[in-house]
N, CA, C and O atoms as CSV, one atom per row, in Angstrom:
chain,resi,resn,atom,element,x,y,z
A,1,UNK,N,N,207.172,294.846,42.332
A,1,UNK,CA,C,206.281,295.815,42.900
A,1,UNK,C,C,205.999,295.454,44.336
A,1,UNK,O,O,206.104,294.245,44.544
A,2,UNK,N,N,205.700,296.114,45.279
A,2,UNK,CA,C,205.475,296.253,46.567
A,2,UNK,C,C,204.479,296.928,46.710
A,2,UNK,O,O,204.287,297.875,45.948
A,3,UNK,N,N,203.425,296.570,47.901
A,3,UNK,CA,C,202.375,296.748,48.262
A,3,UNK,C,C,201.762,296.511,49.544
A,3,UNK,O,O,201.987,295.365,49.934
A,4,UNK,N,N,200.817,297.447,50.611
A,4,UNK,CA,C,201.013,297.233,51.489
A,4,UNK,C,C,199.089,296.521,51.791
A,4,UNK,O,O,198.132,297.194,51.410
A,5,UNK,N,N,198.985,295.784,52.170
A,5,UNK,CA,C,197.672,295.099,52.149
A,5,UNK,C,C,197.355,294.436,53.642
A,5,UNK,O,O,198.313,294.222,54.385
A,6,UNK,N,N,195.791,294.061,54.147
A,6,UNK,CA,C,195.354,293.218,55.340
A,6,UNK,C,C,195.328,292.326,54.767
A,6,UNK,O,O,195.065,292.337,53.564
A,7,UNK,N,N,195.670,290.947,55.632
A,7,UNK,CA,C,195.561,289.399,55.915
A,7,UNK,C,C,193.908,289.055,55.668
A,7,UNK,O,O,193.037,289.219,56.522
A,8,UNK,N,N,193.776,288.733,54.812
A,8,UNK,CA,C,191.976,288.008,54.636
A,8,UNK,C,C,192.116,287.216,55.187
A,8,UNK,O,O,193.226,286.877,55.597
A,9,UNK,N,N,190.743,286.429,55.485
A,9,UNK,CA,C,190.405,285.474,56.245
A,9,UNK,C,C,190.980,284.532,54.797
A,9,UNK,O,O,190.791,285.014,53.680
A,10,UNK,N,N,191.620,283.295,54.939
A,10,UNK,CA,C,191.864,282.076,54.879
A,10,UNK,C,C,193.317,282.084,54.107
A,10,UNK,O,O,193.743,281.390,53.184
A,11,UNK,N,N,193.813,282.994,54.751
A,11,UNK,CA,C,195.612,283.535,54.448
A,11,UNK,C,C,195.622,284.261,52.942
A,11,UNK,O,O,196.310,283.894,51.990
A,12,UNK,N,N,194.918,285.104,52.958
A,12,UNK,CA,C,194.778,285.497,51.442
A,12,UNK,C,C,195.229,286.744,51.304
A,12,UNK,O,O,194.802,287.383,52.265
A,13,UNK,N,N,195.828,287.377,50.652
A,13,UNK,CA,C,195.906,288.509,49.861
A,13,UNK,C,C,195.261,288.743,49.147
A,13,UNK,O,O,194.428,287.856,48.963
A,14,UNK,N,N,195.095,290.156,48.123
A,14,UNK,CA,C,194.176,290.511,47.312
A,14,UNK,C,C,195.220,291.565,46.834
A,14,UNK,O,O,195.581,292.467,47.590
A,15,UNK,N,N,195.778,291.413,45.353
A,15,UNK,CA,C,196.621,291.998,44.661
A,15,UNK,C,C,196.291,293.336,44.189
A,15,UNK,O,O,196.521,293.295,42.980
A,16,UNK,N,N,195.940,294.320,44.447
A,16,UNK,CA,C,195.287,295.770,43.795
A,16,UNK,C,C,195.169,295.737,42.180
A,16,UNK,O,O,196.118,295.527,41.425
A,17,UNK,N,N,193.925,295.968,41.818
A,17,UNK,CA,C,193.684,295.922,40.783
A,17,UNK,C,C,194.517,296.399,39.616
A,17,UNK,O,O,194.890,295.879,38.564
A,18,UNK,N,N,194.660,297.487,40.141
A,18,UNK,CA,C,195.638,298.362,39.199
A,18,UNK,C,C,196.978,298.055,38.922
A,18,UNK,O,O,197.478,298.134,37.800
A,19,UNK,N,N,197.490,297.746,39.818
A,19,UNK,CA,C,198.894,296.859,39.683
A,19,UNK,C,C,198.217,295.505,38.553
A,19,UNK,O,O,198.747,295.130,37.507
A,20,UNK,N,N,197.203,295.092,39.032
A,20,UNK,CA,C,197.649,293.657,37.928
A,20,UNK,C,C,197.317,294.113,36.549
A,20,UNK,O,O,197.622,293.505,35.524
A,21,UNK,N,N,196.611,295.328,36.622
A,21,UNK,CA,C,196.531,295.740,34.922
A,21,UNK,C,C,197.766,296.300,34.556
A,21,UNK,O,O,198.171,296.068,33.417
A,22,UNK,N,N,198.420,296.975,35.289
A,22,UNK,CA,C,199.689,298.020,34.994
A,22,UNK,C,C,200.484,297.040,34.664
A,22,UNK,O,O,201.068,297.221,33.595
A,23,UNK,N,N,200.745,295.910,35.294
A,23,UNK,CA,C,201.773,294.842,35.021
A,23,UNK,C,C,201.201,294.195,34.573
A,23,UNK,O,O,201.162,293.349,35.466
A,24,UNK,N,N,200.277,293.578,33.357
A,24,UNK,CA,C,199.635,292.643,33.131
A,24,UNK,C,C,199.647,291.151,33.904
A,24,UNK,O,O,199.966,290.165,33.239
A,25,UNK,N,N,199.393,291.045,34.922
A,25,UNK,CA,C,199.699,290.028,35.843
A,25,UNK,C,C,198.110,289.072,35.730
A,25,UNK,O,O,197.029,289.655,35.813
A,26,UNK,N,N,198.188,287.973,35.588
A,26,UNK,CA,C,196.742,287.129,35.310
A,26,UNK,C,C,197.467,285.577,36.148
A,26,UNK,O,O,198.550,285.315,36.672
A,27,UNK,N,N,196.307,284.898,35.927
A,27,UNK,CA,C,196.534,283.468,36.848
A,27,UNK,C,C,197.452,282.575,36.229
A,27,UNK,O,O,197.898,281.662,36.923
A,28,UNK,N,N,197.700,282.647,35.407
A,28,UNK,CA,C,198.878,282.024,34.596
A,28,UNK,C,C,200.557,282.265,34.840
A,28,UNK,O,O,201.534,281.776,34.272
A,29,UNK,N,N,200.466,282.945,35.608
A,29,UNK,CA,C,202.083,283.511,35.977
A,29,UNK,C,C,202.603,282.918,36.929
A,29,UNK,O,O,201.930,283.012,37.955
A,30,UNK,N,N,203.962,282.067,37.073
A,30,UNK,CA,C,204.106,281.864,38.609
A,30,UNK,C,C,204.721,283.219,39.276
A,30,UNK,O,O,205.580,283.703,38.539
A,31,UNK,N,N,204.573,283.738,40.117
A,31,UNK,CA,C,205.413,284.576,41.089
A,31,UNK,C,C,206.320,284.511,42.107
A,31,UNK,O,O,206.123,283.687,43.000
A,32,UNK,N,N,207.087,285.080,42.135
A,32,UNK,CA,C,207.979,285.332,43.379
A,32,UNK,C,C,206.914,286.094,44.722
A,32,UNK,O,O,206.218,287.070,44.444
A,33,UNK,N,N,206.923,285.532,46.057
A,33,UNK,CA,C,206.381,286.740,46.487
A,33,UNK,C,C,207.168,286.695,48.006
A,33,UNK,O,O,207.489,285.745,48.720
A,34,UNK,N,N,207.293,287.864,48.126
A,34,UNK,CA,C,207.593,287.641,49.387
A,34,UNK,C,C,206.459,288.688,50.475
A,34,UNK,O,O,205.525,289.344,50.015
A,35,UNK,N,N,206.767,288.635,51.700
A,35,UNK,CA,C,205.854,288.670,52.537
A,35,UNK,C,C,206.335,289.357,53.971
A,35,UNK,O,O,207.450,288.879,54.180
A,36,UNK,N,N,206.020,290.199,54.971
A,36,UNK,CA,C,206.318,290.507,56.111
A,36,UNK,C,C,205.439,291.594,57.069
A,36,UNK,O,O,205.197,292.770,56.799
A,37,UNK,N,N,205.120,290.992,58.020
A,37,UNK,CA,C,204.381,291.578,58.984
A,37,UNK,C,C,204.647,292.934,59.223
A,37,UNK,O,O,205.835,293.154,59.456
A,38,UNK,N,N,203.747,294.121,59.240
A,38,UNK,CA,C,204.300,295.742,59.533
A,38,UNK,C,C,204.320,295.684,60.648
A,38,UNK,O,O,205.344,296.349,60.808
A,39,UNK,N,N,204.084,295.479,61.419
A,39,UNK,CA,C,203.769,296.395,63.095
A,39,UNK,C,C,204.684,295.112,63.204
A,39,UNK,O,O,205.618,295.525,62.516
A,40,UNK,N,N,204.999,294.064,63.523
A,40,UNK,CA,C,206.189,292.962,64.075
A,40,UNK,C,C,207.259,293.231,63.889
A,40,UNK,O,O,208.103,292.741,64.640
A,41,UNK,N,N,207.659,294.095,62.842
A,41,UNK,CA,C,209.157,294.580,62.319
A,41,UNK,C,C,209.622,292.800,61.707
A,41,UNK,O,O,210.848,292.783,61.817
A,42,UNK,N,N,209.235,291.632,61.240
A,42,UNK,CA,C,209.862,290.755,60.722
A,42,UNK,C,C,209.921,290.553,59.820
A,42,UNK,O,O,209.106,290.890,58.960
A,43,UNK,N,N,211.218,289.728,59.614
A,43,UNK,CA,C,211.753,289.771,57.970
A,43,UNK,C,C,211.217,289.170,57.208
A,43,UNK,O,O,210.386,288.351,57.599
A,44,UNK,N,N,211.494,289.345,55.716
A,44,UNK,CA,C,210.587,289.030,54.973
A,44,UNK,C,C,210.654,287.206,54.616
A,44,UNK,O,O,211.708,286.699,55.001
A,45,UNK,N,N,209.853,286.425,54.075
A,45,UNK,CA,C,209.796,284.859,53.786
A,45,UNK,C,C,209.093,285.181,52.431
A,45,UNK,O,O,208.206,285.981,52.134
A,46,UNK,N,N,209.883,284.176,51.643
A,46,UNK,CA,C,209.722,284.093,50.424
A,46,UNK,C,C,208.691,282.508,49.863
A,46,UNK,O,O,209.110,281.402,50.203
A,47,UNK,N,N,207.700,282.603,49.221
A,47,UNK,CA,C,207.039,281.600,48.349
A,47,UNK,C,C,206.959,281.910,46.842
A,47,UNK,O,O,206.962,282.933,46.157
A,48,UNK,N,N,206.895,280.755,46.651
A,48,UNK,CA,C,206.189,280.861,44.865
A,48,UNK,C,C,204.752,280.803,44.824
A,48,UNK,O,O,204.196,280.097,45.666
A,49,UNK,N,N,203.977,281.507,43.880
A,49,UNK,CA,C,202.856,281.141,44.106
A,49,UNK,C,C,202.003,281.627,42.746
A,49,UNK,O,O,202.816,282.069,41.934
A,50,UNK,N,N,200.785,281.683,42.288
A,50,UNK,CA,C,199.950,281.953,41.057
A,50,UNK,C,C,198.882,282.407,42.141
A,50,UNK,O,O,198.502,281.886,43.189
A,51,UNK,N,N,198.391,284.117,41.181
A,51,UNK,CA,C,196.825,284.796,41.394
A,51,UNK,C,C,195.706,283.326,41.427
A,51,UNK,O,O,196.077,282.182,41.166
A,52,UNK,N,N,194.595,283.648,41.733
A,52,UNK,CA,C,193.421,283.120,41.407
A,52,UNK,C,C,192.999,284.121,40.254
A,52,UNK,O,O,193.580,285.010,39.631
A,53,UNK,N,N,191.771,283.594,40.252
A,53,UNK,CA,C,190.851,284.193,39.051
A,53,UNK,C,C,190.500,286.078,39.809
A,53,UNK,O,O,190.314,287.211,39.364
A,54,UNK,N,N,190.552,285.648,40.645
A,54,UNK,CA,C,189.789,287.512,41.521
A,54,UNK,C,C,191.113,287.929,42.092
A,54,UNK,O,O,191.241,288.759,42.992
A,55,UNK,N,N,191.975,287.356,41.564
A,55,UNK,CA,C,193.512,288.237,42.005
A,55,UNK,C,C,193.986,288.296,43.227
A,55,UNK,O,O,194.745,289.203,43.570
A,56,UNK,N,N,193.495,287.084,44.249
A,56,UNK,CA,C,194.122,287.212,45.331
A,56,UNK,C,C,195.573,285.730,45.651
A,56,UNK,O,O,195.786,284.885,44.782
A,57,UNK,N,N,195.994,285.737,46.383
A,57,UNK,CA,C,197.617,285.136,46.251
A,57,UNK,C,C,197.097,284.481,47.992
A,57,UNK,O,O,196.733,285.119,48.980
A,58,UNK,N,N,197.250,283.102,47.803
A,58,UNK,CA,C,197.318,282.421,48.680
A,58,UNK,C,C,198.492,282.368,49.551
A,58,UNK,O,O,199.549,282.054,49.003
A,59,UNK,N,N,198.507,282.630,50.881
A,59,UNK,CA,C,199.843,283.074,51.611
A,59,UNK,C,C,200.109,280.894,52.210
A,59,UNK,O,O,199.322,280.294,52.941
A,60,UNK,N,N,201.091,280.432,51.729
A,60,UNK,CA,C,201.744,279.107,52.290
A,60,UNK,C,C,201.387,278.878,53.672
A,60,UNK,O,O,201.662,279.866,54.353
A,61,UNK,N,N,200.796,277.789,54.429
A,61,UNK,CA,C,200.997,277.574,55.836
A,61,UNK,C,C,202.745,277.489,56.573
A,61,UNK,O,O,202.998,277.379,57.773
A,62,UNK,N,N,203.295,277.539,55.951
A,62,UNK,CA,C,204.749,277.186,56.203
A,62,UNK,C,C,205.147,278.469,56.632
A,62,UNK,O,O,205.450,278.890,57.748
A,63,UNK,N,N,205.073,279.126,55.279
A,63,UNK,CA,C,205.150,280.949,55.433
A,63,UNK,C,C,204.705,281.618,57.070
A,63,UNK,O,O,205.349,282.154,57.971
A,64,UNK,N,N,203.054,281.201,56.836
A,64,UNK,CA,C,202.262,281.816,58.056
A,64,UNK,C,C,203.084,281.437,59.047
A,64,UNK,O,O,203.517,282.319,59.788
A,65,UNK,N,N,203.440,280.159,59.250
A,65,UNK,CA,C,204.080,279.830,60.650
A,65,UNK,C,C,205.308,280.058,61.118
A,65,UNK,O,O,205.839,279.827,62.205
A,66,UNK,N,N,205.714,280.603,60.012
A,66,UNK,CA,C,207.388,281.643,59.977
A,66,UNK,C,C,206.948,282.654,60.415
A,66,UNK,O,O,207.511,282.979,61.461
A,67,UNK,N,N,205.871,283.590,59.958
A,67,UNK,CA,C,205.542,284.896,60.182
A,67,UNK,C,C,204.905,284.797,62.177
A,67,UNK,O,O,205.296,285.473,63.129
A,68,UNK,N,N,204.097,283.949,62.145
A,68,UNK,CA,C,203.503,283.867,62.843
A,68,UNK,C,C,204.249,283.908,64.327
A,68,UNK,O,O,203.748,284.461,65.305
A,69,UNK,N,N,205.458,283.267,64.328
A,69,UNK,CA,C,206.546,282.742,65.390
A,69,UNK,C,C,207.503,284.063,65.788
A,69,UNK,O,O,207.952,284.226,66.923
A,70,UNK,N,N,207.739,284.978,64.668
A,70,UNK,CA,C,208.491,285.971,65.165
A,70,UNK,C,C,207.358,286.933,65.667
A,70,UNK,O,O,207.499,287.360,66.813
A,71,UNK,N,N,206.363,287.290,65.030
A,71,UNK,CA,C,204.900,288.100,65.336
A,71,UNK,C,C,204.814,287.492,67.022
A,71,UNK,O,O,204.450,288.240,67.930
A,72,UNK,N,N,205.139,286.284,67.224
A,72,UNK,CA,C,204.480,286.027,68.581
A,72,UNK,C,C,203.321,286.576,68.627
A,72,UNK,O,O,203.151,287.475,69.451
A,73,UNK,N,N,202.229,286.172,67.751
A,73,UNK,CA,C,200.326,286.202,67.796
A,73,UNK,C,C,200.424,284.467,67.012
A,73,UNK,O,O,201.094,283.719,66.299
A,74,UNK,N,N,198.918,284.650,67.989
A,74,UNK,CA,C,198.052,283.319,67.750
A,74,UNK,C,C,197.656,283.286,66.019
A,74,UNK,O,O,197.522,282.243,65.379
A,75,UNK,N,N,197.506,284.728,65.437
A,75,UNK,CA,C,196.668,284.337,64.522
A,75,UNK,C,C,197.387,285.681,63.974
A,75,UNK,O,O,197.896,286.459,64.782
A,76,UNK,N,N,197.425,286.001,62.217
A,76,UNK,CA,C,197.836,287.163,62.043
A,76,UNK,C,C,196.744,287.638,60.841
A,76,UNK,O,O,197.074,288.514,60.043
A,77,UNK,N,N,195.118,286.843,60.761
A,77,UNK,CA,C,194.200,287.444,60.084
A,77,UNK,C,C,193.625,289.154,60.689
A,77,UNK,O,O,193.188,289.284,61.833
A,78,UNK,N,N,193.698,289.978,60.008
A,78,UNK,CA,C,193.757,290.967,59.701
A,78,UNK,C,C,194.746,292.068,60.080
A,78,UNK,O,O,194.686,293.297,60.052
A,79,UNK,N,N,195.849,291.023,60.510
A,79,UNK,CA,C,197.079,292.179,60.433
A,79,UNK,C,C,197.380,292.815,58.876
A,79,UNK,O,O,197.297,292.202,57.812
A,80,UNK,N,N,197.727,294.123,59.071
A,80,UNK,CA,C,198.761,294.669,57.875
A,80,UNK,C,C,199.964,293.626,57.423
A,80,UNK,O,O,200.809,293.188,58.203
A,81,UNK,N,N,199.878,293.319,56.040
A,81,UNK,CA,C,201.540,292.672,55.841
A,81,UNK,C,C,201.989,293.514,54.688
A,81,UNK,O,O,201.083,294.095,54.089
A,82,UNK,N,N,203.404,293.722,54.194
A,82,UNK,CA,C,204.110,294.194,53.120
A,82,UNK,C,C,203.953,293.265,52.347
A,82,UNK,O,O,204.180,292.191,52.904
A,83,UNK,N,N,203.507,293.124,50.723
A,83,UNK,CA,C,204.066,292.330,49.928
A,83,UNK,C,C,204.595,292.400,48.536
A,83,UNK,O,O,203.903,292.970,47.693
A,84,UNK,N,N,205.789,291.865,48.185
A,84,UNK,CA,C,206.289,292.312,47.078
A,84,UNK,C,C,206.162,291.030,46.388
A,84,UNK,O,O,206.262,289.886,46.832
A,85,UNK,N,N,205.833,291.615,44.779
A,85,UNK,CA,C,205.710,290.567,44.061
A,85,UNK,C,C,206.467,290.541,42.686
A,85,UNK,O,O,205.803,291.214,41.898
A,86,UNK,N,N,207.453,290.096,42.155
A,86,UNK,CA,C,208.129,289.759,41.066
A,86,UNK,C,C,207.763,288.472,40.405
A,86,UNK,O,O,207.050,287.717,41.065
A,87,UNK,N,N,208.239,287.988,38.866
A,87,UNK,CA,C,208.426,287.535,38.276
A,87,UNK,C,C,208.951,285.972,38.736
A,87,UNK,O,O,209.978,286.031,39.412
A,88,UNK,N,N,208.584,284.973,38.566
A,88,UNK,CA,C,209.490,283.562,39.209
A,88,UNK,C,C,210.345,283.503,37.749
A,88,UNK,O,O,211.208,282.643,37.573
């Protein structure tokens, strides 16, 4: 599934509710996710990762600093990013 969401403050996502009921998705799952800036046009970077309890998906510092380098910005909290999330 794919989804288009803002950068929270402390690299966070927040998975839409409805998607995690539609897919039964809970904190127990690892995921595939991948990730990419809208307005930068850059490609996507892939992590593994598990929801929290309130369904949001911690974005990797590694990730950020991939994203961050083609974005050429200091910071990419409250940019738009794409994110798709599958099955690990």
């Amino acid at each position: 599934m794919s989804f288009k969401v803002r950068l929270e403050k402390g690299n966070r996502v927040q998975v839409p509710k409805p998607l995690r009921m539609r897919y039964s998705l809970d904190n127990s799952k690892v995921l595939k996710v991948s990730v990419r800036v809208i307005e930068a046009h850059t490609d996507w970077e892939d992590f593994h990762a598990r929801m929290d309890k309130s369904g949001r998906i911690t974005i990797s510092k590694l990730t950020l600093c991939l994203l961050q380098s083609e974005a050429s910005k200091l910071s990419l909290a409250g940019e738009i990013v794409e994110v798709s999330i599958e099955p690990a």
